[in-house]
C-alpha positions in Angstrom: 102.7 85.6 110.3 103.7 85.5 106.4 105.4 82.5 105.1 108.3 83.0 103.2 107.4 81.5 99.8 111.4 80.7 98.5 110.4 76.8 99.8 106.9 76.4 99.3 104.4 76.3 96.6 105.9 75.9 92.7 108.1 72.3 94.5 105.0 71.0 95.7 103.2 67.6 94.7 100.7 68.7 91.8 97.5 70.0 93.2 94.8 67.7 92.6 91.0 68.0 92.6 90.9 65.8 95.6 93.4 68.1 97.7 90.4 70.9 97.6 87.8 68.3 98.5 90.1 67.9 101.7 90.0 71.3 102.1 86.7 72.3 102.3 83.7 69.8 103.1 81.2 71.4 100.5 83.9 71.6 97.7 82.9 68.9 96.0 79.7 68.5 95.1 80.0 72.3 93.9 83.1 71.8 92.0 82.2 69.2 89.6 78.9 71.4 89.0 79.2 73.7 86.0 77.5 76.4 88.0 79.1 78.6 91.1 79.6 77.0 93.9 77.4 77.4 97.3 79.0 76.3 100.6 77.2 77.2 104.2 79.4 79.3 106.5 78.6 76.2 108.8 75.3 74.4 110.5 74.5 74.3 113.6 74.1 70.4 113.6 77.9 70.6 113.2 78.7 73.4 116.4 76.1 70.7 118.6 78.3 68.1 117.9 81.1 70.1 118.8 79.1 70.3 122.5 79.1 66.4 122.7 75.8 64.5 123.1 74.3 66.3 126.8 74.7 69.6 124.6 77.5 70.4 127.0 75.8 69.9 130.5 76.9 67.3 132.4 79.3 64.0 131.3 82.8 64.0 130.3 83.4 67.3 130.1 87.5 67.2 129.4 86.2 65.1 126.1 84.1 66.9 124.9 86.0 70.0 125.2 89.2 69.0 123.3 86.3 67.8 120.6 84.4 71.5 120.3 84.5 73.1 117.6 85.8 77.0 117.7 84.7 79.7 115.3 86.7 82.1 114.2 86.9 84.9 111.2 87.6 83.8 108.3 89.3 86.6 106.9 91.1 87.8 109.7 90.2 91.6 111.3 93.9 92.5 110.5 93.8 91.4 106.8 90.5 93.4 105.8 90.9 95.9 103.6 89.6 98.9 101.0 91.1 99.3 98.1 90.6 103.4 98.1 89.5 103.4 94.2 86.1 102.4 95.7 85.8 105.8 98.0 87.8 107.8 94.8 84.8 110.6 94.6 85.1 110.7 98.2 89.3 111.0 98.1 89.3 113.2 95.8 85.8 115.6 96.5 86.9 119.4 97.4 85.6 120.3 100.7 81.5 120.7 100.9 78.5 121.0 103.0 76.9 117.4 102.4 78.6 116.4 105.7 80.3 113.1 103.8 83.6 112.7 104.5 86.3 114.2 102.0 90.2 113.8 101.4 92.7 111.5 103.2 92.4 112.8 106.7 88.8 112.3 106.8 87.7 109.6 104.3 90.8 106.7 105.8 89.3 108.0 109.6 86.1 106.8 108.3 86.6 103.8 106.9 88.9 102.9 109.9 85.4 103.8 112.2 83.8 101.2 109.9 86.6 98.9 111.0 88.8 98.5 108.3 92.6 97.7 109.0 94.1 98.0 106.0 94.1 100.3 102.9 94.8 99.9 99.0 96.2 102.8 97.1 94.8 103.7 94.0 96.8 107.1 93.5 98.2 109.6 96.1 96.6 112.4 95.5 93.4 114.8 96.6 92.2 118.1 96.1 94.3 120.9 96.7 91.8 122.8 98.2 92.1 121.1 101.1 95.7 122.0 102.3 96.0 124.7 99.4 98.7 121.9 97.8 99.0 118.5 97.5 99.4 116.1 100.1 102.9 114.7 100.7 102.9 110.4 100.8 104.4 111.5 104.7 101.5 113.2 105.6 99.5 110.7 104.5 101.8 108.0 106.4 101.1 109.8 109.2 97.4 109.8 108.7 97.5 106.2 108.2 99.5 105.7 111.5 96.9 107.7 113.6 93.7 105.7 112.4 96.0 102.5 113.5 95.9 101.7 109.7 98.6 99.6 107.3 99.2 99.7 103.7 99.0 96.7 101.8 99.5 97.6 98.2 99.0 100.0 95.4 98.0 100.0 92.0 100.6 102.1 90.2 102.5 102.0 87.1 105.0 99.6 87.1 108.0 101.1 84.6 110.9 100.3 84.7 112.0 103.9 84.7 109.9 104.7 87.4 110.2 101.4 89.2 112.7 102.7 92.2 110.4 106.4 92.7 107.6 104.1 93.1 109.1 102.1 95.8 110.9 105.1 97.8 107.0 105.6 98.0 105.7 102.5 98.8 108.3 102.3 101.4 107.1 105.8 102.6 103.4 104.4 103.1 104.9 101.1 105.2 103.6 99.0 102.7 104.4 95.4 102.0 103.3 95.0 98.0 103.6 96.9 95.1 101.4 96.2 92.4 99.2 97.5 89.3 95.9 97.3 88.0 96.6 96.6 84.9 97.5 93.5 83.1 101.5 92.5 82.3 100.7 92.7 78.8 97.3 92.7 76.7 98.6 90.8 74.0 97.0 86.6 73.0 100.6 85.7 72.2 103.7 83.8 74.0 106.4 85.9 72.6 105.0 89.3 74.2 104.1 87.4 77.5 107.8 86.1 77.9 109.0 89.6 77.1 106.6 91.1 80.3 108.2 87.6 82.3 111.6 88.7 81.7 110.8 92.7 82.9 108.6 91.7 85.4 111.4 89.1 87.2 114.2 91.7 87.1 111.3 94.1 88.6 110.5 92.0 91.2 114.1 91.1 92.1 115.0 94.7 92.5 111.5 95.0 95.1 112.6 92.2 97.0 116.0 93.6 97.9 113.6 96.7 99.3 111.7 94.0 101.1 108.8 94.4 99.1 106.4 92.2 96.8 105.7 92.9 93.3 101.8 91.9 92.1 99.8 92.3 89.2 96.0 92.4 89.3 93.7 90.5 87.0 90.3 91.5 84.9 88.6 88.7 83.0 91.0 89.0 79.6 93.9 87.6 81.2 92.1 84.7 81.6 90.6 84.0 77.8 93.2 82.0 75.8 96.7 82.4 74.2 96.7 82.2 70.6 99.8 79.6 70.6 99.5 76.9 67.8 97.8 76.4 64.9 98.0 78.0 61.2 99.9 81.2 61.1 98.1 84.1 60.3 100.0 86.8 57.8 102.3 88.1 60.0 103.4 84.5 61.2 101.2 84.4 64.6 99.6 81.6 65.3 95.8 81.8 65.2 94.1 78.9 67.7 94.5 77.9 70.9 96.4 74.9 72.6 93.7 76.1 75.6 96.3 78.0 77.8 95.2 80.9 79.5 97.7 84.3 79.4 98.2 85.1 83.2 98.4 80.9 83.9 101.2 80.9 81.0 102.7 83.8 82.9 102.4 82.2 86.3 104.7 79.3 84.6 106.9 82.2 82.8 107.9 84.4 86.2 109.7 83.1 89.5 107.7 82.6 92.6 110.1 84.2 95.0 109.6 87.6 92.4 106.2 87.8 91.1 102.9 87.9 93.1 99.4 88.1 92.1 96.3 89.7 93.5 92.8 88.1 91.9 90.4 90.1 91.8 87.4 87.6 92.5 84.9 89.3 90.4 86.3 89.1 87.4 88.1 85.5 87.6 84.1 84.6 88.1 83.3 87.0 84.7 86.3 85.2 82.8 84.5 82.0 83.9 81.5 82.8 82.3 83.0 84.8 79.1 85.8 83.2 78.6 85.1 79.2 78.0 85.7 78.4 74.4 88.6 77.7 72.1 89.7 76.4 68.6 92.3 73.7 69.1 95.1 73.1 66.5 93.0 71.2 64.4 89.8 74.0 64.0 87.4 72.3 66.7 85.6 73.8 69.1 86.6 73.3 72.8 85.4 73.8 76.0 87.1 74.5 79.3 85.6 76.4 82.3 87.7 78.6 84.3 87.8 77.7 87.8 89.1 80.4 90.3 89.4 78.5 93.6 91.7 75.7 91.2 93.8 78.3 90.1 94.6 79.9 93.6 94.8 76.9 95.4 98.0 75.2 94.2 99.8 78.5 94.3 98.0 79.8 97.1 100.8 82.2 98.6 101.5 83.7 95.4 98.4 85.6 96.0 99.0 87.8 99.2 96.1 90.2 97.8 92.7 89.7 96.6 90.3 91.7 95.1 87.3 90.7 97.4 84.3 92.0 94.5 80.9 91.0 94.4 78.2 90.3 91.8 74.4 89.5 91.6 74.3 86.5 88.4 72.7 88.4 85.2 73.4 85.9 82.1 71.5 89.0 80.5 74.7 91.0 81.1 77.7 91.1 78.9 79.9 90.2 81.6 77.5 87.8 83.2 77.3 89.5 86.6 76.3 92.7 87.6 78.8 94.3 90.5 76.9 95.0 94.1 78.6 95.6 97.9 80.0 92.6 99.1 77.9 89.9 100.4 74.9 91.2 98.3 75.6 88.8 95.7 75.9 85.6 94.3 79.9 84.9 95.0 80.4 82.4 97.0 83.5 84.1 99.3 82.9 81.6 102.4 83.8 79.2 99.8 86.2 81.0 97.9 88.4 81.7 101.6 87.9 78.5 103.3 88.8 76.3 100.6 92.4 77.8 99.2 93.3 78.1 102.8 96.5 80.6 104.2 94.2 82.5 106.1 96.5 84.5 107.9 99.1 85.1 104.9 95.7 86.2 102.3 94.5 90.1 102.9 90.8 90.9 101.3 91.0 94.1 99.8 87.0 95.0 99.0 86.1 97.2 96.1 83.4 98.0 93.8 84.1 99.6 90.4 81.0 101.8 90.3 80.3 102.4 94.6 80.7 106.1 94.1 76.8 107.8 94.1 77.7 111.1 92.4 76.0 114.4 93.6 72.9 112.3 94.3 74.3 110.1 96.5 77.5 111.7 98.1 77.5 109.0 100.7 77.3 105.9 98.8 80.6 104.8 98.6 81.0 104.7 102.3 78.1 103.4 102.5 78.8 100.2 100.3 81.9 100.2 102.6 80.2 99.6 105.6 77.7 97.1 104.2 80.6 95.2 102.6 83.1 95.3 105.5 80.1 93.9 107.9 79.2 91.4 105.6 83.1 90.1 105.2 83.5 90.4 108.8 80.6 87.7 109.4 82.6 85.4 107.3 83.3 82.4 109.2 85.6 79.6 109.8 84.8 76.4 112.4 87.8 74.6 114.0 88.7 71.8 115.7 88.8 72.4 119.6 91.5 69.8 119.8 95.0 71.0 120.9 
């Protein structure tokens, strides 16, 4: 079940380092490193121990089964999901012969074959060969409802002129979230981010009477650092860094009860290797290094969405990763999950910006769809037996 989130995270106690070594056994050798962190799902040492000493044959059997450990999923089955940008070639291909699945009907009955529970919209909207029109947002509700899928989100323009068309919509699909893929605002300074805080409130105030959730999605820039102190530059802007980062000023600027977030994992791990320098007030270099799991975890159920994105470590590359299926890389998601905790309220959305394979590779998308949705489905949690 979903926690409401009027009573919980913003009151809290502040969230300390030590508060994520409780939460995850692994978390801190790997968060005082300056590299990405590796956790083990779990050992087998620890699942014997959960079988008591006679590896569960014989002695004090009520003991040692209060003291097994359980495994379950860490992502739950009913909070995986696609964002459909991934499969787009596939959405939007006009029928043909290379036996691939194409258009709604056929691409969400896929991808709910694979397993899949839940879908991400990324537009509404195929070609019109298919019916000889467009497809209405009912008929795609109903395609969703026969493939025993649920809408979690969309990434859509969030206008304020729009804002109530979008919602009738959203409400259409049965979704819970509303969201975009872009960022609030692209600008370095304070003034332009408290002007996207004040819209983005009175937008999310309006979704909540709907019973919906509003959400923005993150790339790597709104991580780098506001420009916020400092010498002014001609125009009166300040030109250095007090080492604020834009979407953790706006987390500050916006009402928890309003504004969600959706991280996509990828590219908080990019912003943590582009985006680690600043000049302070004074003209000094500093140094700060982005740390994902710290900024989810003390405002963990302002993120009902994630971006669940991979990448294989290429220092080479101008981003510092170079994007792959999920599980193929070197993101640590078992670490990631575990440690920021909610598992039941958090919903994995996978995606990969470049899946689609063109007309050499029709399949590919729904092929790194399958790979990734296996690989997040082997993603594991070990509890306490003890009731």
């Amino acid at each position: 079940m979903e926690h409401d989130t009027d009573s919980d995270p913003q009151r809290r106690a502040p969230f300390t380092r030590r508060d994520v070594f409780r939460a995850s056994a692994g978390a801190a050798a790997v968060l005082g490193a300056a590299g990405l962190p590796v956790l083990a799902t779990a050992t087998p040492a620890l699942a014997e121990r959960g079988r008591g000493h006679d590896g569960g044959h014989g002695g004090h059997h009520g003991h040692h089964d209060r003291d097994r450990l359980r495994v379950e999923p860490l992502i739950p089955s009913r909070n995986r999901g696609i964002i459909l940008y991934s499969v787009r070639d596939r959405i939007t291909a006009a029928p043909d012969d290379s036996g691939v699945p194409y258009g709604f009907e056929r691409v969400l009955a896929r991808l709910a074959e694979i397993g899949y529970k839940e879908i991400e919209f990324a537009g509404y909207t195929q070609s019109t060969e298919i019916l000889g029109r467009q497809i209405t947002p009912r008929e795609i509700r109903r395609i969703l409802d026969d493939n025993g899928l649920v809408a979690n989100g969309t990434h859509t323009q969030i206008n304020p002129e729009t804002f109530e068309q979008q919602m009738d919509i959203a409400e259409e699909l049965g979704m819970r979230n509303i969201g975009t893929g872009a960022d609030p605002t692209n600008s370095a300074y304070e003034s332009d981010w408290d002007e996207a805080a004040d819209t983005w409130n009175e937008l999310g105030r309006r979704a909540r009477r709907r019973g919906l959730r509003l959400y923005t999605h993150n790339h790597d820039s709104a991580y780098s650092f506001m420009l916020d102190t400092g010498p002014r530059d001609g125009e009166g802007r300040p030109t250095r860094s007090s080492g604020r980062r834009r979407l953790e000023y706006f987390f500050e600027r916006t009402d928890p009860r309003y504004v969600f977030f959706e991280m996509d994992i990828f590219w908080a791990y990019v912003a943590r290797f582009k985006h680690q320098t600043y000049i302070d007030r004074w003209g000094r270099e500093r140094t700060d290094l982005f740390d994902p799991i710290l900024t989810v975890a003390p405002r963990t159920t302002r993120f009902p969405l994630f971006h669940a994105k991979d990448g294989d470590k290429n220092p080479e590359a101008g981003n510092g990763y170079d994007m792959v299926p999920l599980g193929v890389g070197d993101i640590n998601f078992q670490q990631f999950f575990q440690t920021i905790g909610e598992q039941d309220f958090h919903h994995a959305n996978w995606e990969h910006d470049g899946a689609p394979g063109g007309s050499e590779a029709p399949a590919q998308s729904l092929d790194f769809a399958a790979v990734s949705y296996t690989n997040m489905s082997e993603l594991t949690i070990y509890r306490s037996g003890r009731r």
